[in-house]
C-alpha positions in Angstrom: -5.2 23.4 -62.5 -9.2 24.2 -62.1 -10.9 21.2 -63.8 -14.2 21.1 -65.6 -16.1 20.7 -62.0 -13.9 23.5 -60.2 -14.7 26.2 -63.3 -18.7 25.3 -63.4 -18.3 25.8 -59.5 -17.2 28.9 -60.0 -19.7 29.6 -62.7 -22.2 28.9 -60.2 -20.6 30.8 -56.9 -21.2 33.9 -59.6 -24.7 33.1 -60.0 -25.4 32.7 -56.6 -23.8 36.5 -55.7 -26.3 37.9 -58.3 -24.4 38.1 -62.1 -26.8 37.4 -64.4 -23.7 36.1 -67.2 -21.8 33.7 -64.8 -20.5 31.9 -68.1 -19.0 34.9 -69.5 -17.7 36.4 -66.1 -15.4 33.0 -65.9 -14.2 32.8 -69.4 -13.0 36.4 -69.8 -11.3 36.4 -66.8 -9.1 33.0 -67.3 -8.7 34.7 -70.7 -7.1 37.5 -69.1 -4.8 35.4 -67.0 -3.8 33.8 -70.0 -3.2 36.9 -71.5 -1.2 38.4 -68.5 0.9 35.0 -68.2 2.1 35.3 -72.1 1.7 39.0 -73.0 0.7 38.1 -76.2 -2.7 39.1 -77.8 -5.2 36.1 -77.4 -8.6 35.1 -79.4 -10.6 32.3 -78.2 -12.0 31.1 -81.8 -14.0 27.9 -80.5 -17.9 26.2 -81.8 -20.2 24.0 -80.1 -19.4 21.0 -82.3 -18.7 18.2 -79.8 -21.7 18.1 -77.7 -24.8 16.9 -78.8 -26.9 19.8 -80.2 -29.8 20.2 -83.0 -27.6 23.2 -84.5 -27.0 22.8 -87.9 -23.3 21.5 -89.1 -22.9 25.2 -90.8 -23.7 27.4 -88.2 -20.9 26.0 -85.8 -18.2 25.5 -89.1 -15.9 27.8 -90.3 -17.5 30.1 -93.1 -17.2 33.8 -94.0 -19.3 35.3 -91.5 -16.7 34.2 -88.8 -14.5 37.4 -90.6 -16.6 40.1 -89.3 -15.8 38.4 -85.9 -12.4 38.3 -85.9 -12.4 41.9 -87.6 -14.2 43.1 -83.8 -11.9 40.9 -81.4 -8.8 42.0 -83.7 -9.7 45.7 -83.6 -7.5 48.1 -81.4 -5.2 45.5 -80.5 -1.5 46.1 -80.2 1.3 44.2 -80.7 2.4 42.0 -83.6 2.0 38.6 -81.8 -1.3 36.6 -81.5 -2.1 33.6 -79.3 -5.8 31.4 -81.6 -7.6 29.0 -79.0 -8.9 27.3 -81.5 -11.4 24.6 -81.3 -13.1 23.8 -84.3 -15.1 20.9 -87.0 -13.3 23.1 -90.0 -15.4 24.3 -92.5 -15.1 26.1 -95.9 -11.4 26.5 -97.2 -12.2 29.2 -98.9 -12.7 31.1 -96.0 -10.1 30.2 -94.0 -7.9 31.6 -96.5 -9.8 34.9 -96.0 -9.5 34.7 -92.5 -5.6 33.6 -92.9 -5.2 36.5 -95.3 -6.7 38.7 -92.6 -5.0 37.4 -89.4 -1.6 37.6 -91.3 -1.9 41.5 -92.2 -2.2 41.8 -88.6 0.2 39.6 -87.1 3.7 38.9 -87.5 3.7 35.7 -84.9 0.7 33.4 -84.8 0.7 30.2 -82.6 -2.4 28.4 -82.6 -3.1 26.6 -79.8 -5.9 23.7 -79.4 -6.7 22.2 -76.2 -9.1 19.4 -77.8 -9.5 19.5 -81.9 -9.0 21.5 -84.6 -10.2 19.5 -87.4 -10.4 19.8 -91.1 -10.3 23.3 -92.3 -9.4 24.1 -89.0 -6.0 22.2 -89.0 -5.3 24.2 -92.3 -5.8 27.4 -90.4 -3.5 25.7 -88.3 -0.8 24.9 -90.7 -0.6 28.9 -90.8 0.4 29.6 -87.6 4.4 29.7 -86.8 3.8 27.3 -84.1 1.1 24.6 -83.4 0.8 24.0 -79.7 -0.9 20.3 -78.9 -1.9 18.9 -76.0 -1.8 14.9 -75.3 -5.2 14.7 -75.4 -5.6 17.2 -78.8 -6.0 16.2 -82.1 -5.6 17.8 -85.7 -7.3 16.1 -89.0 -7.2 15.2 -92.7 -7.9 18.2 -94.5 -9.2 16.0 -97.4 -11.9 17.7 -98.5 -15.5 17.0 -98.6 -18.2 16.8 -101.2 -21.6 17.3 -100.2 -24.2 15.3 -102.9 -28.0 14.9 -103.2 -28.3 11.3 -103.5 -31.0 8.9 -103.1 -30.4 8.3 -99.6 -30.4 11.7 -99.0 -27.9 14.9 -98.6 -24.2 12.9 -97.9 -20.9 14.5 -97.8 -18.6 12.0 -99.6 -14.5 12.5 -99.7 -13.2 14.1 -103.0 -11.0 11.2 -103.6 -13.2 8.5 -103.1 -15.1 9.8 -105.8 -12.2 9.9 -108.0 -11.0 6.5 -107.0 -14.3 5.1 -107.8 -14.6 6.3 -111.3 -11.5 5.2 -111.8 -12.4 1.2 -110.7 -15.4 1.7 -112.9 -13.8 2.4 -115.7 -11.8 -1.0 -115.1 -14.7 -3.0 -114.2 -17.0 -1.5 -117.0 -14.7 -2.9 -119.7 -16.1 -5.9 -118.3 -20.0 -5.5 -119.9 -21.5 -8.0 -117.2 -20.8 -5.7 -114.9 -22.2 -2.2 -116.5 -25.8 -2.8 -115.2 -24.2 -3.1 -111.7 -22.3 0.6 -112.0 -25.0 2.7 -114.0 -27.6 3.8 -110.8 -24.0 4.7 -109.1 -22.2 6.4 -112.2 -25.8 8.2 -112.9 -25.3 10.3 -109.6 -22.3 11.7 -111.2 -23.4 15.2 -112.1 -21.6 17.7 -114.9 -17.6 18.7 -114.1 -17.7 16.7 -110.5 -14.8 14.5 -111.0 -13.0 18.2 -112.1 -14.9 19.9 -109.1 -13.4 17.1 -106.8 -9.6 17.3 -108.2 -9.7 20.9 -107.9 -11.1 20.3 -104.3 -7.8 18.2 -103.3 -5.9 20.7 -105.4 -7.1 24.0 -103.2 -6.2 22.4 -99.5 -3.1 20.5 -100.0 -2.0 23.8 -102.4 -3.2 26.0 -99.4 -1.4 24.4 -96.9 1.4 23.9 -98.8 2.1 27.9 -99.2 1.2 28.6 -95.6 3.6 26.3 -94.3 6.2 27.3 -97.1 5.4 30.8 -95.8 4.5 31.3 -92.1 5.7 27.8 -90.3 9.2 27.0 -92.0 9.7 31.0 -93.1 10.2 30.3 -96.7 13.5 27.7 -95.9 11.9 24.0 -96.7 9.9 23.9 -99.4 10.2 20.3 -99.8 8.8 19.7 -96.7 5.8 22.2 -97.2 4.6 20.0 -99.9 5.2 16.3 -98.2 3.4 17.8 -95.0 0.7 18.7 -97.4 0.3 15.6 -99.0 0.5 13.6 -95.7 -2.3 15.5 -94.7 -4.8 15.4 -97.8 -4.3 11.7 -98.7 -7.6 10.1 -97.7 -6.1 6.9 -99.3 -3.7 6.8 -96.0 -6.5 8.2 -93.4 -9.3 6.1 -94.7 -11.5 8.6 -93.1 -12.1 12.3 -92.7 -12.6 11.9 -88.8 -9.2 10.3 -87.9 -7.6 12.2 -85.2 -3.9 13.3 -85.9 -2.1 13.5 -82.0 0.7 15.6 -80.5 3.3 12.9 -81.5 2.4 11.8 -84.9 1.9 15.8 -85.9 5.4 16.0 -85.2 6.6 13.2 -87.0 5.3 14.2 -90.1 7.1 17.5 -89.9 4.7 20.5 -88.0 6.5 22.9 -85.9 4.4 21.7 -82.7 5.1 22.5 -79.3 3.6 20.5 -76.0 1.0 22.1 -74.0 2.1 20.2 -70.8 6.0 21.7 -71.6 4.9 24.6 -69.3 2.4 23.8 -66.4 0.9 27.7 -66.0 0.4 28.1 -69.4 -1.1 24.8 -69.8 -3.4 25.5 -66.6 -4.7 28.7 -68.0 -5.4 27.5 -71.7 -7.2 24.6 -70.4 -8.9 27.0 -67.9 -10.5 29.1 -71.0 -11.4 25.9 -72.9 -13.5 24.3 -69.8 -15.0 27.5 -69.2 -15.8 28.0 -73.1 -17.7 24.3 -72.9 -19.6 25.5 -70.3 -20.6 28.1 -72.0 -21.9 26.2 -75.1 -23.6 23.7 -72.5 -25.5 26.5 -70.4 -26.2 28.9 -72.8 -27.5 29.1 -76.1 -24.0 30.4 -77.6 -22.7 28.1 -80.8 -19.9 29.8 -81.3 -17.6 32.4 -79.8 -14.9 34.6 -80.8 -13.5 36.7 -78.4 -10.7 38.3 -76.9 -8.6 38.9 -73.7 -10.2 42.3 -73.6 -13.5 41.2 -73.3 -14.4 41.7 -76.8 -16.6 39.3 -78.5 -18.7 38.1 -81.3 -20.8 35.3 -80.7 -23.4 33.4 -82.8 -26.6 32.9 -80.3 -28.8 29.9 -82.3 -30.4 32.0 -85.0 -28.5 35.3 -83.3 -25.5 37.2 -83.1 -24.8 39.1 -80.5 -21.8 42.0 -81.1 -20.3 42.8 -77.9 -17.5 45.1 -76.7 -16.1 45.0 -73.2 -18.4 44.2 -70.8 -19.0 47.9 -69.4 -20.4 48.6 -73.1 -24.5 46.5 -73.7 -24.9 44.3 -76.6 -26.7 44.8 -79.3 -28.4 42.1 -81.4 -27.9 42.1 -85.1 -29.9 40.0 -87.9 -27.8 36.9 -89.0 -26.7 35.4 -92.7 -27.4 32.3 -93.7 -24.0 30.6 -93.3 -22.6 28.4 -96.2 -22.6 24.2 -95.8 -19.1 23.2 -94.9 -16.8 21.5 -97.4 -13.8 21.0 -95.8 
């Protein structure tokens, strides 16, 4: 299997014979070989989120402008079965469900694969795929989700339930009046409708996932365990923290369809193949985020660009980018 090292050498023998996009030469063609090895249609749906970077948290998240990509890498494919690389911080939830609503009037059979993390948002996504393929090294996360305040430290994104569970010990410790002069400057940050905002918050991602997995991973037969799966992911009272990692074996204890990336050695090779050669990418380039697919079509977010690509024998053309919504989830 070519490790990191081996795939930047070959990013660098391109270089050396004269192509100008070493990084993209490499990952397009281990994304054919994956393709080849499965015969399934194959999107590489990955950010540059865990390196160090100055780009801002939205730019790399899932938001709505990630739609028009996957509306260019899906276009002319054929086949009702679809392989998402998926590495990713999460994002809105609102739209992942757009992009689940879109994905799933395309494709009969989804298996999401992630050879690192697919956090937050991102392991919703994942929760509506048929099949979740983890390696031992991968992780999924709580999809608690996140509310971003102004407060007098600055811009913080605070979990939805902590919010609620602190009201909720003030309104104990208030009936003790001593202690009201300690809770006002924090209860005064509490804006209009933000304990509602925050229930409803909780209430869109464990309701999301629940349906998806109802629907796509357990094929409408076990409901019950749609909505457990859902609440074992959501409860920030368990996690503690938005940033714990969920691995290969405790995903399947709590109930996910998940299959082991090192159950088949080729396949493993070639997904991990893409992966190193997508890091690279984000590490020599200026790219932040890519979506493309085994046919050389891609959409990728350049900084401050985009840059709309078809197959490689076709130029890129640069086009003007949104300003991409703060991530929630």
């Amino acid at each position: 299997m070519p490790t990191w090292g081996q795939v930047l050498k070959e990013t660098q023998e391109e270089l050396a014979r004269g192509n100008q996009m070493p990084f993209d030469v490499v990952r397009r063609r281990y994304l054919t070989l994956l393709h080849q090895y499965t015969k399934r249609n194959t999107i590489l749906y990955a950010s540059k989120w865990t390196q160090p970077s100055g780009v801002q948290p939205g730019v790399v998240s899932i938001n709505d402008e990630d739609i028009q990509g996957l509306m260019e890498v899906v276009f002319q494919m054929k086949g009702d079965e679809l392989d998402l690389i998926l590495h990713s911080p999460g994002g809105s939830p609102e739209a992942t469900e757009a992009i689940v609503s879109y994905l799933r009037s395309k494709f009969r059979h989804i298996r999401v694969i992630v050879p690192q993390a697919a956090m937050s948002a991102a392991t919703m996504l994942s929760c509506a795929a048929n099949r979740i393929v983890l390696g031992k090294h991968s992780s999924l996360g709580p999809i608690d989700p996140q509310i971003i305040l102004q407060t007098p430290l600055g811009i913080q994104m605070i979990p939805a339930q902590a919010i609620l569970d602190q009201f909720q010990r003030a309104q104990e410790e208030c009936k003790n009046p001593q202690l009201l002069n300690s809770w006002l400057p924090i209860l005064s940050q509490f804006g209009p409708a933000l304990l509602v905002q925050c229930q409803n918050a909780i209430d869109l991602a464990k309701g999301l996932v629940e349906k998806w997995l109802h629907t796509y991973m357990f094929e409408s037969s076990n409901q019950k365990l749609a909505i457990e799966i859902a609440k074992q992911l959501s409860s920030h009272g368990d996690f503690k923290s938005h940033g714990r990692h969920i691995s290969l074996d405790q995903a399947q204890q709590y109930g996910l369809v998940v299959d082991a990336l090192e159950d088949d050695h080729q396949f493993q090779e070639r997904v991990l193949s893409v992966y190193h050669a997508a890091m690279l990418t984000f590490t020599g380039t200026a790219a932040v985020k890519i979506l493309e697919n085994h046919a050389g079509g891609a959409f990728l977010k350049i900084e401050q660009q985009l840059v709309f690509a078809q197959p490689p024998q076709k130029a890129p053309s640069i086009l003007p980018p949104p300003v991409p919504p703060s991530p929630s989830v």
